[in-house]
C-alpha positions, -999 to +999 in steps of 0.1 A: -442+082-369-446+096-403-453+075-434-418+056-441-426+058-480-420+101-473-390+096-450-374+077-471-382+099-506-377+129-490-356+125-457-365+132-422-369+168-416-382+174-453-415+148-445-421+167-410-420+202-431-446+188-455-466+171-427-470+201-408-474+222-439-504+204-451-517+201-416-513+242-401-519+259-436-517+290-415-483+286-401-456+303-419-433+279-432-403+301-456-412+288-494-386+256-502-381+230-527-366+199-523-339+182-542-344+142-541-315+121-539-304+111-576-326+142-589-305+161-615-299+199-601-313+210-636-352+198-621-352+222-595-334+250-608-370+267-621-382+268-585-348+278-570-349+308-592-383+318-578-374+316-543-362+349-525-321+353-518-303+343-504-317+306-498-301+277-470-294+243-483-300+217-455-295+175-453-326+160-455-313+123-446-337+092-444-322+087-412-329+122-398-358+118-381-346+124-343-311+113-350-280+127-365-285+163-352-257+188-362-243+156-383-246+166-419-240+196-432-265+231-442-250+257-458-264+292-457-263+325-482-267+310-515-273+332-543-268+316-577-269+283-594-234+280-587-229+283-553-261+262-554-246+231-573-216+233-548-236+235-515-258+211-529-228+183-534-211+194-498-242+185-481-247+152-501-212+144-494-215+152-457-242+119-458-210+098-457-182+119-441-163+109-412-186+126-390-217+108-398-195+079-399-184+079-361-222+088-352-235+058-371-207+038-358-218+051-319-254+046-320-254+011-339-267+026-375-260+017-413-259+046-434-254+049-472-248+078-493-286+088-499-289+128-489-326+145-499-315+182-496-342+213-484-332+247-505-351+272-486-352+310-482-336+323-454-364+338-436-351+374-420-365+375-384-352+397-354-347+366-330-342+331-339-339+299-317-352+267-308-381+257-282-388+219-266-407+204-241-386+190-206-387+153-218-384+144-180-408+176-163-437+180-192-447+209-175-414+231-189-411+247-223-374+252-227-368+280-251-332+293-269-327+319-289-303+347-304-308+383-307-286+405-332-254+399-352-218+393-352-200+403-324-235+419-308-252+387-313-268+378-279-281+345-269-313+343-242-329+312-223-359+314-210-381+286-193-420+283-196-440+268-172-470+260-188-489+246-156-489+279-143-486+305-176-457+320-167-415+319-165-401+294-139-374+312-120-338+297-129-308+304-111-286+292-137-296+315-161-316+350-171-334+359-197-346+392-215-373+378-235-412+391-222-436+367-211-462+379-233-435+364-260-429+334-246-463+325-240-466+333-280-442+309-284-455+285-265-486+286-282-470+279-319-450+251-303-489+234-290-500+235-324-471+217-335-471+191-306-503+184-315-497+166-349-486+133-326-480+115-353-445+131-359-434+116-329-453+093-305-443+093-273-413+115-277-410+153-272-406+177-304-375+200-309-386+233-327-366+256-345-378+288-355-380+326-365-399+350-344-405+390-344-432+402-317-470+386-327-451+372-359-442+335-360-423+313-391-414+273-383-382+263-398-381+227-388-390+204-363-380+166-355-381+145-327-364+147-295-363+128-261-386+102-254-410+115-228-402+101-196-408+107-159-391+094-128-412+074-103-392+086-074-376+115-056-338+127-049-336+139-012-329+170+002-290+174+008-290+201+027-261+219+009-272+258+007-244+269-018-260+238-039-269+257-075-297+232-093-311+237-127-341+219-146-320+220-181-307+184-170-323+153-194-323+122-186-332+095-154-308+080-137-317+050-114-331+052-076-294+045-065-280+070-088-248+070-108-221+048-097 
C-alpha cells in the first residue's frame, strides 16, 4: 500500500495518479491539479486556467483506495471557474451524502466530510474503458470499453488470455476489438501491475483512454484480492449449461446453501 501520509493529503485515487506518474514518466497521464480538502478554490484556479477544456472534477476521498467505487460523485464538461466552484462543492458534498452513508454503514466504515478533488482534462480518445486482472483465474485480462456517442455509443468485452497471447473464446459475450489491440492493452495494464506497491496482494482496476498504438491512464485503484480455489466443480453434464469466466469470487467446496 501507498504512503498513508499521501492518501490521506491527497485521497485514494489522487496518490495512485502521482505514484504511477513519477514511476512510468512515459505513460500519458491527461495534465491535472488537485484541490486539497480545506484548500480555497482561489489556489488552484492559476493551473485550472492552464489546463485544456473542458476538464472532469473527480472525489479523491481518503477512503478511496479500493473502496467506495461509483460512491462519490465526478462531474464532467467544466469550462469556467464557475461551473468549477459548483462541481467542486457537489463532489465535496457527495463525501457525506446518503449514498456514501449506506456504503459506509454496509462495509463497517467511519467517514467524515474530507473530499480531495482531481480537476483534470478530459482526454478525447476514440474508445474508453476499463481493464483488470480475473482475481480468481490470473491468467485473464478482463477488458470493457465503449465505442462512439450518444445513441451510437457501443459497449465491447473482450477477454485476454495472457498464458497463451491471445482472446479466450466466451459464449456469453463478443467482441469487435483486434487482438493486436488488446494485447496493447494488455501490455500498458503489466506496467501498471508492476508498481506492487499500489496494491499487495490484490488485483488492479484500470481505467483508460485508448486510440490504436496510443495509450493515456486515467486512474487506477485496487480491486479484488487475488485468490484461487484449491478445488474443482464437477462436470454436470447439462449441455444447454451456458458458463462464463466474468464470475468473482470463491465459494466453499460445498457450495452455496
Amino acid at each position: 500500500m501507498l504512503n498513508l501520509q499521501d492518501t490521506q493529503r491527497y485521497g485514494g485515487k489522487a496518490a495512485i495518479l502521482m505514484y504511477i506518474q513519477e514511476r512510468l514518466p512515459d505513460m500519458l497521464i491527461p495534465p491535472y491539479v488537485i484541490k486539497e480538502y480545506g484548500q480555497k478554490i482561489q489556489t488552484v484556479i492559476g493551473d485550472f486556467n492552464s489546463l485544456k477544456k473542458p476538464v472532469i472534477v473527480r472525489s479523491s476521498s481518503p477512503y478511496e483506495y479500493g473502496d467506495f467505487e461509483g460512491v462519490f460523485e465526478s462531474i464532467k464538461g467544466v469550462y469556467d471557474t464557475k461551473s468549477l466552484e459548483a462541481a467542486v462543492a457537489a463532489v465535496e458534498r457527495s463525501a457525506t451524502s446518503e449514498r456514501a452513508k449506506e456504503y459506509s454503514r454496509q462495509n463497517g466504515f467511519e467517514i467524515n466530510e474530507v473530499m480531495h478533488t482531481i480537476i483534470q482534462e478530459q482526454h478525447d480518445s476514440k474508445y474508453t474503458g476499463v481493464m483488470m486482472r480475473h482475481p480468481n483465474n490470473p491468467d485473464l485480462i478482463f477488458i470493457s470499453y465503449y465505442s462512439g456517442e450518444g445513441v451510437g455509443r457501443v459497449h465491447n468485452n473482450f477477454l485476454f488470455n495472457e498464458a497463451t497471447g491471445s482472446a479466450k473464446r466466451n459464449s456469453v459475450f463478443s467482441s469487435r476489438m483486434l487482438q493486436d489491440d488488446a494485447k496493447f492493452l494488455f501490455d500498458n495494464y503489466k506496467q501498471i501491475e508492476s508498481l506492487s506497491d499500489i496494491a499487495e496482494g490484490q488485483v488492479l482496476c484500470v481505467e483508460f483512454g485508448f486510440e490504436p498504438k496510443k495509450f493515456a491512464l486515467y486512474q487506477a485503484r485496487p480491486f479484488k484480492k487475488i485468490q484461487t480455489a484449491n478445488f474443482y466443480l464437477p462436470n454436470m453434464g447439462h449441455g444447454q449449461l451456458i458458463s462464463t469466466d466474468l464470475c468473482f469470487g470463491i465459494t466453499a467446496p460445498e457450495g452455496l446453501v
